[in-house]
N, C-alpha and C positions, 0 to 999 in steps of 0.2 A: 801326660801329653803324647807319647811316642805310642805306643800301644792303639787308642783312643785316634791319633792323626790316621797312621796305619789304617784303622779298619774305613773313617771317615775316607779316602782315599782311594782305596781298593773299591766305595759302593758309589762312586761317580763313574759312571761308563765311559771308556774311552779308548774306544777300538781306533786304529788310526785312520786320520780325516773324521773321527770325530770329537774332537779335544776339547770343545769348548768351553764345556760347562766344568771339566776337571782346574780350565786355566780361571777362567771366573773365579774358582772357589781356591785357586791358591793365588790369585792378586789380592784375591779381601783379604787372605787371613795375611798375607804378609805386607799390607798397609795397614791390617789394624797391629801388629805387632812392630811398626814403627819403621818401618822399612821404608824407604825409597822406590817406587816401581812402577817398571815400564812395560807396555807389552809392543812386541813386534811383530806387526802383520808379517804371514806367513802367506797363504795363498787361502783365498774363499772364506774369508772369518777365521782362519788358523792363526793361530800366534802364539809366540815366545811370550814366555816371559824373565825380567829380568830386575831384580832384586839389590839393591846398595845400604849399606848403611849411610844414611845423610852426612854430605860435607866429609867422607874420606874416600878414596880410591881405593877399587876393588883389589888389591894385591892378588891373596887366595879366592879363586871363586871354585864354591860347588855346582856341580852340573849335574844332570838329568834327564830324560824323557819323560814326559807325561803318555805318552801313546803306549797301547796293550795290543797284544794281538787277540783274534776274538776266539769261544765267544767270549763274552762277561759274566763274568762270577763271581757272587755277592760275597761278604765277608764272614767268616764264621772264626771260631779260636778255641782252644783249648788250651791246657793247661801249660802245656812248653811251643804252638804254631798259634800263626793267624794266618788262614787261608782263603784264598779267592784269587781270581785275578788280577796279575800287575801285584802280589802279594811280595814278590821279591822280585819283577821286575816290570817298572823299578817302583811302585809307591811304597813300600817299605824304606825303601834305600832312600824315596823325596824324601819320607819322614824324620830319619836319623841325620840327615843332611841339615834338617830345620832345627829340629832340638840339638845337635852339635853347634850352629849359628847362634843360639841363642845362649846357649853356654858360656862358646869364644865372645859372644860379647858383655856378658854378667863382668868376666874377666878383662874386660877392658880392649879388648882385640875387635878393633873397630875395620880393620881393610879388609873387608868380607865382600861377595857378593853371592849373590843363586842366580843361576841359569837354568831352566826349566824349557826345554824343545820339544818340538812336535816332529813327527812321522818317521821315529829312528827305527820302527820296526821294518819300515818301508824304504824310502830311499834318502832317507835324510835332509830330507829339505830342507825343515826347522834348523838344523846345524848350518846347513850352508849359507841360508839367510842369515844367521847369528855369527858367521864369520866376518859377517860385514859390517856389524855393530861398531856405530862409532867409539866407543869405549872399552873398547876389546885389547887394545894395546896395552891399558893400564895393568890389565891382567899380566902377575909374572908365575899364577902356580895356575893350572885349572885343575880339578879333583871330580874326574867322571865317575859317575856311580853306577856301576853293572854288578849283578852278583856273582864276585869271584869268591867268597865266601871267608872274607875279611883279609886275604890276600892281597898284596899290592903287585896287581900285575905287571909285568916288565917288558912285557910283548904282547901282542893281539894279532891273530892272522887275517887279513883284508878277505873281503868278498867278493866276486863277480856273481852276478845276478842277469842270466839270460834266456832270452826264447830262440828255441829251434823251431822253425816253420817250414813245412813241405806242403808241396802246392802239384796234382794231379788234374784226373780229367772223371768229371761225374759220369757214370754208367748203370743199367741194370744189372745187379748182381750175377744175373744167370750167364751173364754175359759178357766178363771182367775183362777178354779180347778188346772190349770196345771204349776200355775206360784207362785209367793210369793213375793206380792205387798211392795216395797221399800219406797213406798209412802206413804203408809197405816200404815206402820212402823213409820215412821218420824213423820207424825199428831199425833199418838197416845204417841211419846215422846214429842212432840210440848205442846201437851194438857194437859200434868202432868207439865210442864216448866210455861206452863201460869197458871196452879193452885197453882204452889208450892209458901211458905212461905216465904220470904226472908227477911235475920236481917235488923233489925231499929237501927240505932245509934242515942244517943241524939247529936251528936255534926254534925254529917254530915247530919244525917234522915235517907232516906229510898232507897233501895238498889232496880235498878230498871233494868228489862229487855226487852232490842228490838231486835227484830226477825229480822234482816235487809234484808236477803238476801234468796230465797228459790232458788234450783236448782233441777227437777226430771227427770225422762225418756226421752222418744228419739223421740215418738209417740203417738197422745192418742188411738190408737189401738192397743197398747204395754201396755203388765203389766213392769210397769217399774222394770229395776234391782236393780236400783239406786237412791238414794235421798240425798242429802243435806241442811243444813240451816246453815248460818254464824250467831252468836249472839253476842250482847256487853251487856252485863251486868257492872252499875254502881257498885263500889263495895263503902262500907261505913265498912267495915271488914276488915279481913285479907282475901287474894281471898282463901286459904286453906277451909276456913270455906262453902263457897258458891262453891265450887268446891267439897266439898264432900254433899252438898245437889244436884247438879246435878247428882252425880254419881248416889244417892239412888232415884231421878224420874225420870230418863232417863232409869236406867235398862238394862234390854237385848235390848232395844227396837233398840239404835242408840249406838253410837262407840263416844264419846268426844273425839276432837282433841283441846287443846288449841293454839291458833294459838301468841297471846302476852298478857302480865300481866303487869298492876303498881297498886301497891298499893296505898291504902289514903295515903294520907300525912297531917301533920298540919304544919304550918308555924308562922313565926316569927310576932307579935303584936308591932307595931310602935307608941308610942303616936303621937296625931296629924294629923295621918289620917283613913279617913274613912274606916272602916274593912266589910267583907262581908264571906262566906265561899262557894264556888262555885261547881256546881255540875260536872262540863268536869276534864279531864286528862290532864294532861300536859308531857312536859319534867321533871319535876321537879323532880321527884323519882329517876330520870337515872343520875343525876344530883351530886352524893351525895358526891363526891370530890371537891367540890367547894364553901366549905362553906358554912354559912348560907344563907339557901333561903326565897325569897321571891316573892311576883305573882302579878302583878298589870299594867293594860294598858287600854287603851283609848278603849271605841267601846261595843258594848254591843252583848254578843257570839249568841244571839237570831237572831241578823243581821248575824252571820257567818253562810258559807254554804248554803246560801239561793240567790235565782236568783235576790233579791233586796241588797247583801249586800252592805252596807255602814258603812263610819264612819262621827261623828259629826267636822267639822270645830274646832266648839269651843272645843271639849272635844280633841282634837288632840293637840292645843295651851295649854290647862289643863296637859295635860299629861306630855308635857317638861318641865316646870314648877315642877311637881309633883317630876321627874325623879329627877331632878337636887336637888330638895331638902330631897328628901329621901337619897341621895349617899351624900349629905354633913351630914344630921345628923346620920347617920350610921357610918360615919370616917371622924369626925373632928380632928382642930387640928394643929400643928406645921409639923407633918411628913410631911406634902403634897409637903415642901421646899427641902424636900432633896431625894435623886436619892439613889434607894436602890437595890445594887447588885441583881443579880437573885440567888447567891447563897447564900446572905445572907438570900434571900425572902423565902425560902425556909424551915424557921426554922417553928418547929413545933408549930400548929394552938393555942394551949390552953396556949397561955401565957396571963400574967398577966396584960400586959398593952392594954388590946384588948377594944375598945372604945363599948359605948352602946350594951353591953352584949355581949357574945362568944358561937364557937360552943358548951363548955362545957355546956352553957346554952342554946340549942338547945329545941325546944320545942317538945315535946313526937311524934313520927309516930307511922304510923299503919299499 
């Protein structure tokens, strides 16, 4: 089934905003595997979806994205990868998520759910609509899956995600006196951005910025009017902090638009498994109705996004494994026997008998 979901997975297109037919084909498969499931409009035919075993509350839920960034690429495998994209992030990592589900409940370990999001590559929507999920509360573990490469990360550094815009005055080239170069604007907030100082944390490091994206003029015989750059900056701060050091070397020069933010986050310390603290953004911030989190999946993110991605065989078979025994020692125990009302499930998070630490014991964000 893992192997076989994997490639089935990987050859559903789904660059983001366009999820649809990836969410289709994992609501069938997990109502005909006896699931309970819901989907949650998202924006334009987008939707979550969201997964229960009938008549118990979700305790552990596995999460997810279904969105890739593009382009799309089909599946192929070999002897120890299965490559394409979204190979490890994340439809590899949905896959191990479902066959560790189906595991945890051969074994009787019925307070499951799957959360499956749309647009994390983008700006998280899907997350932030699914924070609002009525049944979000019941949740006391959530278990994100990004490829930290079967590490259970302890930290993730936040993102800001923004446009620099410069705005001139159109002219004949021959003639740049008569115009007021948009372009010449932009480089010269460019070149205070790539000089500026940016905070170091000890726990995350060093706070870092890519230029991703440049857009200018119409002609190069035009002083252009116009200029843009898109930037992602890792944030290992609060973004407040690096958002007023933009203000002060960008200047007059360009116009800051921020276009999406998540902040760092630190996450929960498991004994028994390998810990790591990872530099990408996840869902996890948008996340924060659903209990304590946690980040950990098969596939290593230096393969993600790249026109070789792949995930390891073996680390795919590590991973359900990993799954299934992180959701048992996170909420052991006698409860697992009995069928708990949704409205009793309901009660509030901070009680007293909550297994291997609570969110009152949440570990510090940033």
């Amino acid at each position: 089934m893992l192997i076989d979901l994997t490639r089935k997975l990987i050859d559903i297109p789904s660059v983001s905003g366009e999820e649809r037919d990836v969410t289709l084909f994992l609501a069938t498969l997990l109502t005909e595997l006896g699931y309970a499931v819901e989907t949650q409009e998202v924006t334009n035919g987008r939707a979550n979806i969201f997964a229960t075993v009938r008549g118990f509350a979700p305790r552990v839920v596995f999460s997810s994205h279904t969105d890739t960034v593009p382009p799309f690429i089909s599946a192929t495998e070999d002897e120890r990868f299965v490559y394409g994209r979204g190979a490890c992030d994340t439809k590899g990592i949905i896959a191990a998520q479902i066959t560790a589900a189906e595991t945890l409940r051969a074994g009787n370990f019925n307070e499951l759910g799957l959360l499956y999001v749309v647009d994390e590559e983008l700006g998280s929507l899907g997350a932030r609509r699914a924070n609002s999920h009525p049944r979000a509360g019941e949740c006391r573990y959530l278990i994100n899956g990004e490829p930290t490469q079967n590490q259970l990360a302890i930290g993730s550094k936040g993102s800001l995600r923004l446009k620099l815009a410069a705005e001139g005055r159109a002219a004949h080239s021959a003639y740049p006196e008569e115009g007021e170069s948009a372009v010449e604007k932009l480089l010269d907030a460019l070149a205070r951005v790539r000089a500026a100082r940016w905070p170091i944390d000890d726990f995350f490091g060093d706070t870092t910025c890519n230029i991703g994206v440049l857009k200018a003029g119409t002609r190069p015989n035009v002083i252009a009017a116009h200029a843009e750059a898109e930037l992602q900056i890792r944030l290992v701060t609060p973004s407040s902090v690096v958002k007023q050091i933009l203000e002060q070397v960008v200047g007059e020069s360009a116009r800051v638009e921020v276009m999406s933010v998540t902040e760092p986050v630190r996450m929960m310390d498991v004994p028994g498994f390998q810990r790591s603290v990872v530099r990408f953004t996840t869902d996890v911030p948008h996340l924060t109705n659903w209990g304590e989190p946690l980040l950990i999946g098969p596939g290593s993110i230096l393969d993600a996004h790249t026109a070789q991605e792949r995930i390891s065989k073996r680390e795919l078979h590590e991973a359900v494994e990993l799954y299934a025994r992180l959701a048992r020692t996170l909420w052991p125990g006698t409860k697992r026997q009995r069928k708990v009302p949704h409205d009793e499930a309901r009660t509030d998070r901070l009680r007293s008998d909550e297994p291997l630490g609570s969110p009152a014991r949440s570990a510090s964000r940033t």
